[in-house]
N, C-alpha and C positions, 0 to 999 in steps of 0.2 A: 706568199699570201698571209701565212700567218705571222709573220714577223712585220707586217704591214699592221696588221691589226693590233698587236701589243704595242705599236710605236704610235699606230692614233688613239689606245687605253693613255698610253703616258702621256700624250698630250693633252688628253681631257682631264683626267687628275691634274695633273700641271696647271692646266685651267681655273677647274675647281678648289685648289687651295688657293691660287695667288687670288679669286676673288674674297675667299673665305678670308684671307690676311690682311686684305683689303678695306674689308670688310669691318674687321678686327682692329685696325689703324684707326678708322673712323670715329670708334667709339671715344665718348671725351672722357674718361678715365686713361685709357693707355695713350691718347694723343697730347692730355696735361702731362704725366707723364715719360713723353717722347721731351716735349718743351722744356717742364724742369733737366732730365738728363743732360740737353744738350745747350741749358741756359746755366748749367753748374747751380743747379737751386733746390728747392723744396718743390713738392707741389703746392703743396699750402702757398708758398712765395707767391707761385703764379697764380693762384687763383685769387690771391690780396691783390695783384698787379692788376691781373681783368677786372676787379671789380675798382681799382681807382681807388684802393685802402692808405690812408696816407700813413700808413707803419712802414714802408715801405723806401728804401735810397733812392734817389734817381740814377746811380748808376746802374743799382740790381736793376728795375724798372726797364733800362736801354737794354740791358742783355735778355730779357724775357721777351720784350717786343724784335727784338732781332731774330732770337730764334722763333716765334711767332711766326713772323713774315716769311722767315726761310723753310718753316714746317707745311706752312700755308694754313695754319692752325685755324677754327673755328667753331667755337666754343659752340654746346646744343643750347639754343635759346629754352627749352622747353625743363633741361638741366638746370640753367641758371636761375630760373621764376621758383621753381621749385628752392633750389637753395635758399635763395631770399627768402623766404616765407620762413622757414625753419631756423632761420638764423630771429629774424622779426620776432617770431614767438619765443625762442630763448632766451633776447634782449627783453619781452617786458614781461614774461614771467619770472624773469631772476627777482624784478624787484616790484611782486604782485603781491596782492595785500586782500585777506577774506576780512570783514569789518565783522566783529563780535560784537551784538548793539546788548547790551545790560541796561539796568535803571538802580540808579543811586539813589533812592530818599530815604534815607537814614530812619525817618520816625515812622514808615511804611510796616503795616501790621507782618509782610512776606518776608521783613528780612529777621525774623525769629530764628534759633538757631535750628530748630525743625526743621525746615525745608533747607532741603538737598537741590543743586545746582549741578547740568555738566560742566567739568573743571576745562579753564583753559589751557591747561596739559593735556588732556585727550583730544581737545580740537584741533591742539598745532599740530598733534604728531598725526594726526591722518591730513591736514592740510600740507606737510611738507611732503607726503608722498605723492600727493599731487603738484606740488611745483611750489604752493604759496605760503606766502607769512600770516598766519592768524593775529590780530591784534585786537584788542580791548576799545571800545566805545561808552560811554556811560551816561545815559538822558537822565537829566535831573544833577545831574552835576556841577556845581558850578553856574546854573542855569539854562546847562546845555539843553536846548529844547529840540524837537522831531525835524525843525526846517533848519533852526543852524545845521545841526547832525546832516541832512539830505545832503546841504552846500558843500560842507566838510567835505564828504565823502566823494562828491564830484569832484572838487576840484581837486582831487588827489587821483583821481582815476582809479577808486574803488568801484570796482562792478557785482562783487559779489559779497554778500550777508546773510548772517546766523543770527536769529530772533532770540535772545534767551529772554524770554519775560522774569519780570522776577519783582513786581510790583502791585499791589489793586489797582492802581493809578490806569496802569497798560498806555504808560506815554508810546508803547512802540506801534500802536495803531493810527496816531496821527502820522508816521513818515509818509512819504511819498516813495512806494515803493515800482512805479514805473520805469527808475533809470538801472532797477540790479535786477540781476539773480537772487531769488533768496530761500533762504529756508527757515523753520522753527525750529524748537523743542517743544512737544506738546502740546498738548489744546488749549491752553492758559491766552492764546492768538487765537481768539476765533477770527474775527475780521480785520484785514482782511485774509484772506481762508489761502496762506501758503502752502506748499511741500512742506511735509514735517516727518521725522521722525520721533516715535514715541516708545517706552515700554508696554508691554502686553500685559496691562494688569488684569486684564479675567483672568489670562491664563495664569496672573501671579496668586490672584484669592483663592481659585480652586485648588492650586497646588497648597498653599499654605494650609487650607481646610483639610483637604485631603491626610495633609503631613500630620496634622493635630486630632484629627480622628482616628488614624492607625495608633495612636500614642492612647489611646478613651476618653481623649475627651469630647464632652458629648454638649458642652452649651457654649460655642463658639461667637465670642461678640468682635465687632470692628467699630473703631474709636478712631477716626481721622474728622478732618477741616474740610469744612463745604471747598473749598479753593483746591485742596489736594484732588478730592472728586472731581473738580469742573475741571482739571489739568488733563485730568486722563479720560475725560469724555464720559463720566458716567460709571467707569470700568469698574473703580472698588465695589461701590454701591449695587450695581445691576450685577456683577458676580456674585457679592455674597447672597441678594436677594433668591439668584437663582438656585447659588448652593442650597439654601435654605427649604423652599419646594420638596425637596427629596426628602426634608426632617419632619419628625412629629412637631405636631405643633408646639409640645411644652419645650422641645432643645430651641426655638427658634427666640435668639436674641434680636429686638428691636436695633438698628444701625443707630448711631452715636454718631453725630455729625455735628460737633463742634461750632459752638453761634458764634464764634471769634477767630479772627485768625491769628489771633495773638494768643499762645496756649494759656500764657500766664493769667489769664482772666479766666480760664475755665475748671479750674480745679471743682470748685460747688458743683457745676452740673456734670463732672465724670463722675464724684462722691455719688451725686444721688442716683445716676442713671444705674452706678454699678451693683447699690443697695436694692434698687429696686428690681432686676434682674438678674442677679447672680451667676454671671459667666464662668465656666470655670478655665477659659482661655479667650485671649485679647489679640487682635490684630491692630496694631497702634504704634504710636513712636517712639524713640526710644529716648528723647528729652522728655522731664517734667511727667512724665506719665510713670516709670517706677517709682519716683518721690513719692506721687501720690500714693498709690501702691501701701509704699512704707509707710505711709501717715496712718492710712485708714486698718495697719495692721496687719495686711495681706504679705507672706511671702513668696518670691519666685524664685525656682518652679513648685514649691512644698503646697502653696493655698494655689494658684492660678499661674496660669503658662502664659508668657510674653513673647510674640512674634515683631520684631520692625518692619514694617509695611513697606520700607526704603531704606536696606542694608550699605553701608559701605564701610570699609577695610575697617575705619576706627573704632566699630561697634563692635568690638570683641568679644566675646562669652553669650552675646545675644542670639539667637534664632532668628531668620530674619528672607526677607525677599530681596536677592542681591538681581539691581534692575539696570543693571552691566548698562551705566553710564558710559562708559569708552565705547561699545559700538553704537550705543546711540547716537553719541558727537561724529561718528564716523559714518554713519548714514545720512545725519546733515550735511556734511563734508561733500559727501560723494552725490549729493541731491545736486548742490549749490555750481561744484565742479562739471559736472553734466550739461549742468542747463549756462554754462559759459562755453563750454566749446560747441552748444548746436546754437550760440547765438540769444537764447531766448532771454527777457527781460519783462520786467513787470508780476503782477499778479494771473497766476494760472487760467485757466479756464477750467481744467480739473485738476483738483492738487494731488500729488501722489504721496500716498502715506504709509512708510513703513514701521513696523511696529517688530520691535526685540523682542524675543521672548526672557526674561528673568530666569534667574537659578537660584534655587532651593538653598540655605546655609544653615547648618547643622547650631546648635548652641546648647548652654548649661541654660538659657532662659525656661527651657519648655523638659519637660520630662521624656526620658529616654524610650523606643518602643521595648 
């Protein structure tokens, strides 16, 4: 009896592996596999073969399909859809392409050397981690207008676009932007009202206030261009105002907001505003405003402490609001990228707006605490 019983255990084991192996046969990794082993091939061969790859002999070709036939091989349809697809989007993101639309008008008041732009070195290197080539577009180039540029761009099978305005013109509001993905830099695009990433300039005025207060001074002025304010929505402006709030009335300096966007025309109204108010520190750029500085006598930091309002690396010995351009370009990156793999195209319904917060940068412009 009991030996009866361990010889039907062994037969249900026996059972149960050969279905388990069986089982395990089926599957189309070890059954390619089984094919290449006994077609003398690669698996890759074979799976070039089943798809009708012409890299491929037709002599290998007969010995894959022979062992095929003799495997009784049959490949998982559900396996194969799948691979296709993954091969499809590695073929046409190899040679994908993000369209950087700029504006070229040379005699345009925005191309001053003041204003700061994100570089197309931060763009590529977060689009290549995503798969794609950044390239440069330029409206007003050449005559390049918003509807060539739209054509351009389709018939190349660009789907995805970064808005950098960088004009008063704002040629990049006439595109047609129903056939991309897209996103901006800043609020300089109000309409139509994309994804955008921007720096956090409140939080960059109160830190700068902040930093210039610990230090004593105590009548804090900001000197920027109506166009830098409309960029950032308000931010400088509505920051310092509210910095301000918390001061007695006599530290509170009037805002300097520039009737030109060409600085070189404003030198008389920085002279008078500054005679007239006497700031003993400035939130302002770092072209054409220490010249003036040095005209009217004043040294920095001995008479008045100098902050850049928009740091970057070449402004050395300055003070300044570093407004970490690199993740900005890489938050529009990563907008544009998103909204291509769920498909989406056109202008939002709601745009999502992420905002950088700025860091602090130390300099000989401002006096030490």
């Amino acid at each position: 009896m009991r030996r009866s019983r361990l010889f039907h255990r062994e037969v249900d084991e026996s059972r149960r592996s050969a279905c388990y192996d069986n089982t395990m046969s089926r599957s189309p990794l070890t059954t390619l596999q089984s094919v290449a082993r006994k077609a003398g091939v690669s698996a890759m061969t074979v799976s070039r073969v089943m798809r009708n790859s012409p890299r491929v002999s037709e002599a290998t070709r007969h010995r894959v399909h022979t062992a095929v036939r003799a495997l009784d091989y049959h490949p998982d349809p559900h396996l194969m859809r799948m691979m296709k697809l993954v091969r499809e989007r590695k073929q046409s993101r190899a040679g994908a392409v993000l369209a950087i639309i700029r504006e070229d008008l040379p005699q345009d008041e925005l191309h001053d050397p003041a204003y700061q732009y994100v570089t197309l070195r931060d763009i590529r290197q977060r689009s290549e981690q995503h798969g794609y080539h950044a390239e440069e577009f330029w409206l007003g180039r050449d005559g390049f207008s918003p509807e060539r540029l739209g054509h351009v761009l389709q018939a190349r099978g660009i789907e995805g676009i970064i808005v950098s305005p960088q004009s008063s013109q704002m040629l990049c509001e006439r595109l047609n932007y129903a056939p991309f993905a897209a996103a901006t830099f800043g609020y300089g695009l109000r309409q139509p009202s994309l994804h955008r990433s921007a720096g956090n300039m409140t939080l960059g005025i109160h830190m700068a206030a902040t930093q210039l207060a610990a230090r004593g001074y105590q009548r804090i002025g900001l000197a920027i261009t109506q166009w830098v304010d409309d960029r950032a929505e308000s931010a400088y402006s509505g920051a310092m105002l509210h910095y301000q709030q918390s001061l007695p009335r006599r530290s509170r300096v009037p805002l300097l907001l520039f009737p030109h966007n060409d600085l070189r025309r404003c030198a008389r109204v920085f002279a008078e505003w500054l005679k007239a108010h006497r700031p003993d520190a400035l939130i302002s750029f770092d072209t054409h405003v220490p010249g003036w500085l040095k005209k009217l006598g004043l040294r920095v930091p001995e008479d008045i402490g100098l902050v850049v309002h928009d740091w970057t690396p070449r402004m050395v010995g300055f003070a300044g609001i570093h407004q970490r351009r690199d993740h900005v370009a890489s938050a529009a990156v990563d907008l544009v990228a998103t909204q291509l793999m769920h498909h989406e195209r056109g202008v939002p319904e709601v745009p999502r707006q992420i905002l950088i917060p700025p860091a602090w940068i130390e300099g000989a412009s401002i006096r030490k605490k």
